[in-house]
DRENPA-3360 file (N, C-alpha, C; in nm, 2 decimals, always signed):
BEGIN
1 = XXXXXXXX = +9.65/+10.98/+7.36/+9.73/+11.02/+7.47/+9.72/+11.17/+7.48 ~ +9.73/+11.20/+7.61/+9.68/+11.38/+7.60/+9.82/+11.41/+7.60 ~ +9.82/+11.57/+7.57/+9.93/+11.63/+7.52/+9.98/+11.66/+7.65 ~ +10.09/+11.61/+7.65/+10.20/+11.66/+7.77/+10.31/+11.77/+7.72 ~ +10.34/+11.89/+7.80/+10.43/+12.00/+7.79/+10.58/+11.96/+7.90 ~ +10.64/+12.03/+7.86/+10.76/+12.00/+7.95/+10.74/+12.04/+8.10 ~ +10.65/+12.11/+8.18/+10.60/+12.15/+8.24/+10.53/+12.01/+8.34 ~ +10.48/+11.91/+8.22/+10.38/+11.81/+8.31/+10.52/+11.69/+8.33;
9 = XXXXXXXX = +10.55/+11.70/+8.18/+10.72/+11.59/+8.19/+10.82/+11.57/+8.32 ~ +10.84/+11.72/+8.35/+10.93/+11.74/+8.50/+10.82/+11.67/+8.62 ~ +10.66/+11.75/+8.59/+10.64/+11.69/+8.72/+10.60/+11.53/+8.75 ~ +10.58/+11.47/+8.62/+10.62/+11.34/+8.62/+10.76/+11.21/+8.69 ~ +10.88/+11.35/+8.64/+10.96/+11.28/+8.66/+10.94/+11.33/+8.83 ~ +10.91/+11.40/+8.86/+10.92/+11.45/+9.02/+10.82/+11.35/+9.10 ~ +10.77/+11.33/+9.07/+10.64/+11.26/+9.10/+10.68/+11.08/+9.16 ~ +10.76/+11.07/+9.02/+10.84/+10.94/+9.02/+10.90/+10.92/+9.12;
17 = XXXXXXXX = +11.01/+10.97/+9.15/+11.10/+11.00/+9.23/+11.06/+11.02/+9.37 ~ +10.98/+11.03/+9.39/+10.90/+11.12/+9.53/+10.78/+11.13/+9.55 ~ +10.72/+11.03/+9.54/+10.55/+11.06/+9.53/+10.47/+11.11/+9.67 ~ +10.61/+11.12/+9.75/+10.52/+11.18/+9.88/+10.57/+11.34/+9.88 ~ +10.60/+11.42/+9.74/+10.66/+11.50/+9.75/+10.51/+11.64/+9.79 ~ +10.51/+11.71/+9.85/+10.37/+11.80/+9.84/+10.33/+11.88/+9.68 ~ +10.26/+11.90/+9.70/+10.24/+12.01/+9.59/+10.33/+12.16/+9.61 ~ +10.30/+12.17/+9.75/+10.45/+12.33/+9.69/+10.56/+12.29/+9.69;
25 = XXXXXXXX = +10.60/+12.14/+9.70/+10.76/+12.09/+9.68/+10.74/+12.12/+9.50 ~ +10.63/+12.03/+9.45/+10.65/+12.03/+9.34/+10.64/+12.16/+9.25 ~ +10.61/+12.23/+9.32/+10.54/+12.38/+9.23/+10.66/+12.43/+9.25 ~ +10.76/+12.43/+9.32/+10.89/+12.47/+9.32/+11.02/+12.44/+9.24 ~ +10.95/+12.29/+9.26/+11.05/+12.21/+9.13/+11.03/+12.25/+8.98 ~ +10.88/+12.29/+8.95/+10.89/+12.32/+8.80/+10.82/+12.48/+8.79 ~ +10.83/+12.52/+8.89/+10.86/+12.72/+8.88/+10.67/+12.73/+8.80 ~ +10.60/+12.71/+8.91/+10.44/+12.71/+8.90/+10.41/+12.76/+9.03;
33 = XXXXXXXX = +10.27/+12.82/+9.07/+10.23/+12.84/+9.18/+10.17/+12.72/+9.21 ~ +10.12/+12.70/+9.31/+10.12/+12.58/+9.43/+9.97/+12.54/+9.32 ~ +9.89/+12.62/+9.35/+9.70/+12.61/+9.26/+9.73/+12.53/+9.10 ~ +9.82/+12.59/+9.01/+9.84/+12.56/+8.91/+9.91/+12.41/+8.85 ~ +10.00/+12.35/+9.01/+10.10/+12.28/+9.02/+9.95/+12.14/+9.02 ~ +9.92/+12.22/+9.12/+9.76/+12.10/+9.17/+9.67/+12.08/+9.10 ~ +9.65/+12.17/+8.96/+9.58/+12.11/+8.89/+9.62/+12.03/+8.77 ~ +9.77/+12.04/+8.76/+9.82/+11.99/+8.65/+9.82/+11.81/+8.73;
41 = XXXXXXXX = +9.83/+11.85/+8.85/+9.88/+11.68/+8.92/+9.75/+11.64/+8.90 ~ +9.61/+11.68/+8.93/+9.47/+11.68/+8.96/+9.44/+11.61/+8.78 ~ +9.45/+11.67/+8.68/+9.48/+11.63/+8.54/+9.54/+11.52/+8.53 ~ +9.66/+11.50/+8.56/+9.74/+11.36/+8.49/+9.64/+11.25/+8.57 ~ +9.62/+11.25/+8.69/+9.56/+11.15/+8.73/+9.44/+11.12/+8.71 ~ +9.39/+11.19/+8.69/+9.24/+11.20/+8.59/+9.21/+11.15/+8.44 ~ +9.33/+11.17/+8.36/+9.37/+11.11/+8.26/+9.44/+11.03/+8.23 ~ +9.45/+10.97/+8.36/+9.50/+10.82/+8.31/+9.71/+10.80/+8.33;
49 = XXXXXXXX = +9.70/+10.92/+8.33/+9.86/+10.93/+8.31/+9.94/+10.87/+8.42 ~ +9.90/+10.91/+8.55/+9.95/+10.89/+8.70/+9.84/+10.75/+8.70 ~ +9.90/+10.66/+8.73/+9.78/+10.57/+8.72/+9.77/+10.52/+8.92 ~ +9.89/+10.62/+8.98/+9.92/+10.56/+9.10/+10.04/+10.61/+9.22 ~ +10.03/+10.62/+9.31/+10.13/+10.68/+9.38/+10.12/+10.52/+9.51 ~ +10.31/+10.45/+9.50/+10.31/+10.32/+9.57/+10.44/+10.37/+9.64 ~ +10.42/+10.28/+9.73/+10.57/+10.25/+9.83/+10.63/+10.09/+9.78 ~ +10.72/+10.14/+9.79/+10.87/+10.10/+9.77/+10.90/+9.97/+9.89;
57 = XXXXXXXX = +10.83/+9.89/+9.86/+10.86/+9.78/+9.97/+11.03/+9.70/+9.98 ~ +11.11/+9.70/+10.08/+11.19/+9.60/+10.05/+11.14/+9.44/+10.07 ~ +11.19/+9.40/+10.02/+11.10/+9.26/+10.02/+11.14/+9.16/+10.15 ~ +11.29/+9.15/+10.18/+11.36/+9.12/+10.27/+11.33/+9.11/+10.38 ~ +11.23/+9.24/+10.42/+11.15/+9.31/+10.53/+11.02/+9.23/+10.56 ~ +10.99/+9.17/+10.43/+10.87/+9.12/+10.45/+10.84/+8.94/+10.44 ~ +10.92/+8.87/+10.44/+10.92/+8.81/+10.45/+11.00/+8.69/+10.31 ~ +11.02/+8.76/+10.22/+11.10/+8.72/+10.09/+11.18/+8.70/+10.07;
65 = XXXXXXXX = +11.22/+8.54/+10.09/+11.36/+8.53/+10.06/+11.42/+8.50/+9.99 ~ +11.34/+8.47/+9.81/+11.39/+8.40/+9.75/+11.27/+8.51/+9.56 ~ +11.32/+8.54/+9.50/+11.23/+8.61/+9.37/+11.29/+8.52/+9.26 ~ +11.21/+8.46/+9.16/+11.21/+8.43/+9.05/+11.10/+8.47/+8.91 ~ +11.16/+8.40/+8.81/+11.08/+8.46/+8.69/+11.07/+8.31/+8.64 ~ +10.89/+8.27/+8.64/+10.86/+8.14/+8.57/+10.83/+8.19/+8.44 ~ +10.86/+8.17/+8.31/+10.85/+8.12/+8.20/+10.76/+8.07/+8.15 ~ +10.65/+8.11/+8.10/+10.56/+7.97/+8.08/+10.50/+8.00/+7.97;
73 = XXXXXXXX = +10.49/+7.86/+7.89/+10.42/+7.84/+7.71/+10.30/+7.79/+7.70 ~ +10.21/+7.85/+7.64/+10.06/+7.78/+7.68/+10.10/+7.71/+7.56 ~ +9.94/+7.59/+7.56/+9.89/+7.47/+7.49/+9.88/+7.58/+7.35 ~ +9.77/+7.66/+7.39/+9.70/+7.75/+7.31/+9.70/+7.91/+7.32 ~ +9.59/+7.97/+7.18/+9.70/+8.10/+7.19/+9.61/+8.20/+7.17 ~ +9.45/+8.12/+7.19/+9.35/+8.20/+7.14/+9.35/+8.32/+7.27 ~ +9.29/+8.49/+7.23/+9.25/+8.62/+7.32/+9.20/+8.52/+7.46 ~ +9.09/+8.40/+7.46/+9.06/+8.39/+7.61/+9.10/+8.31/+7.72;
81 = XXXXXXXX = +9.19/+8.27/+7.64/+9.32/+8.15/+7.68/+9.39/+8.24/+7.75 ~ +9.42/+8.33/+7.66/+9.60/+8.42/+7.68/+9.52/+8.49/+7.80 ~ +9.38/+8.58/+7.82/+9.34/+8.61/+7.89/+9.35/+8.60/+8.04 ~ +9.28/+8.44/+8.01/+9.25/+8.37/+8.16/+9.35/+8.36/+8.23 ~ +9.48/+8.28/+8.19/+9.63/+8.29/+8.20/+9.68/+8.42/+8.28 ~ +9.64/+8.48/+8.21/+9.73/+8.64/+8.25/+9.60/+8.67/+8.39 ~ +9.52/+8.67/+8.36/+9.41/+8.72/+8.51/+9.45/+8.62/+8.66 ~ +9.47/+8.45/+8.61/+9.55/+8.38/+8.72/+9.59/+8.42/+8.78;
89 = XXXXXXXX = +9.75/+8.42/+8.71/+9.88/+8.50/+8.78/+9.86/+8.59/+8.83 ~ +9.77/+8.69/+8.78/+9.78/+8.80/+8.82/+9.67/+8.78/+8.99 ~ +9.63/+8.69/+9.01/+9.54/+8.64/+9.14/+9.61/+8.61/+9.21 ~ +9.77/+8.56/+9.20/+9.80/+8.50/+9.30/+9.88/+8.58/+9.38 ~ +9.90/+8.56/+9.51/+9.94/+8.68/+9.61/+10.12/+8.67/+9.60 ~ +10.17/+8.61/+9.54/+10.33/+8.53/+9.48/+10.38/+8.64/+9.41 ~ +10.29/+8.63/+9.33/+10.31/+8.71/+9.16/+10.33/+8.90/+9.18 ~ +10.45/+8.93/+9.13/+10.47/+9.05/+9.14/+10.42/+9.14/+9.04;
97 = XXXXXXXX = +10.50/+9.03/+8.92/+10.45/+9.10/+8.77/+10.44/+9.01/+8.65 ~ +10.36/+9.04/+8.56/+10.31/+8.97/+8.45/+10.34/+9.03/+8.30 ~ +10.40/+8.95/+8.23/+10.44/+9.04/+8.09/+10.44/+8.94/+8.02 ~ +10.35/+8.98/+7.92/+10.32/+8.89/+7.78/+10.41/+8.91/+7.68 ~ +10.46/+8.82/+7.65/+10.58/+8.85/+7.54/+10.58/+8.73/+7.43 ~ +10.63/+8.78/+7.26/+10.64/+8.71/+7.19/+10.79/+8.61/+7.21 ~ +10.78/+8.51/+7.14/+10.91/+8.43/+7.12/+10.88/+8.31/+7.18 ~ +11.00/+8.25/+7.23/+10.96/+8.07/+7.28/+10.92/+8.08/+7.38;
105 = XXXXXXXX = +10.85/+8.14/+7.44/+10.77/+8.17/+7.56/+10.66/+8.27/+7.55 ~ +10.57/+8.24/+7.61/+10.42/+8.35/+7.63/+10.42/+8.45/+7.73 ~ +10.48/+8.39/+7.88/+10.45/+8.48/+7.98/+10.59/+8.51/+8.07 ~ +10.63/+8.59/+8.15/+10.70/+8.57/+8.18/+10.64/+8.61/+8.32 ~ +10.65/+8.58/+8.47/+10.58/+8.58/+8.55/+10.71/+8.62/+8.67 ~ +10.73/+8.71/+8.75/+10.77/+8.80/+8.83/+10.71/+8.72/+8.95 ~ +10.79/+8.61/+9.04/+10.72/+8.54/+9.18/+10.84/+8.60/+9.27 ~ +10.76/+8.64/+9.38/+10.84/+8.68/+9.55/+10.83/+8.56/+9.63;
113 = XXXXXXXX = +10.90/+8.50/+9.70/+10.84/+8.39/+9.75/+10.93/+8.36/+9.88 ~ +10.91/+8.28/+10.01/+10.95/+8.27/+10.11/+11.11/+8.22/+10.08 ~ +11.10/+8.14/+9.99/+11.19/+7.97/+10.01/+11.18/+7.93/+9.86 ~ +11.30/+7.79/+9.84/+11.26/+7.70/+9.72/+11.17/+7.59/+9.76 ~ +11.12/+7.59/+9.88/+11.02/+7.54/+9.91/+10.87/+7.57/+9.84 ~ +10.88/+7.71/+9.86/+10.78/+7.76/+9.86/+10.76/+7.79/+9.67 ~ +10.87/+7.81/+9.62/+10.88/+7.81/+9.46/+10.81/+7.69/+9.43 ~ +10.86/+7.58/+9.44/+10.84/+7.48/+9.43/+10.69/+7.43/+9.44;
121 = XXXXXXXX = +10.62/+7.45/+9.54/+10.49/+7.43/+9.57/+10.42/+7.56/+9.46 ~ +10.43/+7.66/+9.44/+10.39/+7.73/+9.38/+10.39/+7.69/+9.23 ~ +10.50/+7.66/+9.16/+10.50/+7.61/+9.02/+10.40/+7.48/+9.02 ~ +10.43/+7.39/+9.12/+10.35/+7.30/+9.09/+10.18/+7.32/+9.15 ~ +10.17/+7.37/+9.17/+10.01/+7.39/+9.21/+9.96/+7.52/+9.15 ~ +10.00/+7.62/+9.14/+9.95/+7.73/+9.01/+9.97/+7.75/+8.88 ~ +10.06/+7.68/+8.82/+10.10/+7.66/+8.70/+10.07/+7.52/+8.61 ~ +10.18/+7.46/+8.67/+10.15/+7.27/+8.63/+10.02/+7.26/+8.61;
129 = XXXXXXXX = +9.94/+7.28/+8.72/+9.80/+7.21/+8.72/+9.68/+7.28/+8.60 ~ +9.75/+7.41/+8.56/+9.66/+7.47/+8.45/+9.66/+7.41/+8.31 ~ +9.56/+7.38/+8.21/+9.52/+7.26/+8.17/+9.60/+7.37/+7.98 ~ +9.59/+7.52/+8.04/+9.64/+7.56/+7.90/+9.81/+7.60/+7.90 ~ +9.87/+7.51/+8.03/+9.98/+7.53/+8.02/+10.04/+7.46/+7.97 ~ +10.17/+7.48/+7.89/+10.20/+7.34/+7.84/+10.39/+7.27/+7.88 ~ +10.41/+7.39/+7.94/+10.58/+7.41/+8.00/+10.58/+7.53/+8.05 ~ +10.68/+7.50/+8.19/+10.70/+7.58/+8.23/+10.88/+7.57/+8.28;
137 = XXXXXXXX = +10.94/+7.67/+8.29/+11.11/+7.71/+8.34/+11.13/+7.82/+8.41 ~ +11.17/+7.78/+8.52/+11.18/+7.87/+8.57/+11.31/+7.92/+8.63 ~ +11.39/+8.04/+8.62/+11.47/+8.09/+8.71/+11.49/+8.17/+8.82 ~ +11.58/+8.18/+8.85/+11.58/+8.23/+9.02/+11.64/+8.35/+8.99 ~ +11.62/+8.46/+9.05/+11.65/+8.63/+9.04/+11.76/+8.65/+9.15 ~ +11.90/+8.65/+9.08/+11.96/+8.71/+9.18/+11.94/+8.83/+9.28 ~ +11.88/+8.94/+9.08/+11.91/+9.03/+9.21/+11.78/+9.16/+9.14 ~ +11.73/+9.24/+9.16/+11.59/+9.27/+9.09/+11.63/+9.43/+9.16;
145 = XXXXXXXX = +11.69/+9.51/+9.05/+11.69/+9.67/+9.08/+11.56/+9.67/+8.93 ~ +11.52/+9.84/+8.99/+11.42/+9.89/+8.90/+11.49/+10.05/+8.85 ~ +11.46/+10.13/+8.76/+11.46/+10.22/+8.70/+11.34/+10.31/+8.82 ~ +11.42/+10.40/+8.87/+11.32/+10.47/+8.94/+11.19/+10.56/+8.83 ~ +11.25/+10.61/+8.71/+11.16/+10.69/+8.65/+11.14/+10.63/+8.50 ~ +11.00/+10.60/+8.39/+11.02/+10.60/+8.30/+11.05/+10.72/+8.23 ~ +11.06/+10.67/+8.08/+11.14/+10.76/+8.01/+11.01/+10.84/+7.93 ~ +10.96/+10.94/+7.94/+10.85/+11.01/+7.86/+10.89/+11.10/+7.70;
153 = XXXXXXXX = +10.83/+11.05/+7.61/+10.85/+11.07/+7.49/+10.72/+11.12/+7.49 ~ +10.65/+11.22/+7.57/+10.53/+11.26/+7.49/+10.58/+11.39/+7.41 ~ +10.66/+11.49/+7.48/+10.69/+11.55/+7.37/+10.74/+11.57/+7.24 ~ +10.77/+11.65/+7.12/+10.80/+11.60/+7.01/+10.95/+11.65/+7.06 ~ +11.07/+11.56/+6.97/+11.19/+11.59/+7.02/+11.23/+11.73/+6.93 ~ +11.35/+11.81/+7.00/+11.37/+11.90/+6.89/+11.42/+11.89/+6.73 ~ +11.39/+11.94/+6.64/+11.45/+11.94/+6.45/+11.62/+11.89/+6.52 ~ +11.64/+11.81/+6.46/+11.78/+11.81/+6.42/+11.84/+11.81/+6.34;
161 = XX = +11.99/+11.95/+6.30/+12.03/+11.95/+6.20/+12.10/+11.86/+6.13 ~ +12.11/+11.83/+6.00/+12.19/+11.67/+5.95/+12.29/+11.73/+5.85;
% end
């Protein structure tokens, strides 16, 4: 992980928050010249850090009336199993987000979807029919807020007295 200063931390968090912010917005937010602001943004993205600057869709807008989280336990548990699984989902134009997780379940799978129509036909034609599935549960998402900024621990925290 490359070394982040409290310097790159702010404009992280700035970044988060505002990805259409300019570079002299941001060189203002963390007391840099505009050149020095641009190469630190020019760096994180380069290194992997910024992996991306997205818009904020409401889903509502777009035709989504209905989000849930399918649940699913494969047959099997071998790297090209778990692989192929996880590359599927991640194919299908439904699927928002994919998280592999330990416990009575393997995947947990993030679907946007018109309708329980549309759930419905989805579970059973993208999931069911995969030969290393072995169950699947699914629930329906009331309501799906996000954390606008992660939390960055690259710094070391300060000594604390005990």
């Amino acid at each position: 992980m490359p070394a982040l200063d409290r310097t790159d931390v702010a404009l992280l968090h700035a970044l988060q928050e505002d990805g259409r912010s300019t570079i002299k917005e941001l060189a203002a937010r963390v007391d840099l010249s505009t050149s020095a602001t641009h190469e630190r943004v020019r760096r994180l993205l380069a290194d992997g850090v910024v992996r991306g600057i997205h818009a904020m869709v409401d889903p509502s807008r777009v035709g989504i009336g209905l989000q849930a989280v399918v649940q699913v336990r494969l047959q099997r548990h071998s790297r090209d199993v778990v692989t192929a699984f996880r590359d599927h989902a991640l194919s299908l134009p439904e699927v928002v987000a994919v998280t592999h997780v330990t416990g009575a379940v393997d995947f947990l799978v993030h679907v946007a979807v018109r309708d329980t129509d549309h759930l419905r036909d989805l579970a059973m034609e993208a999931f069911t029919t995969r030969d290393e599935v072995a169950r699947i549960d699914t629930a329906i998402v009331y309501e799906h807020a996000q954390a606008v900024t992660w939390p960055t621990y690259a710094e070391r925290p300060p000594d604390r007295l005990t």
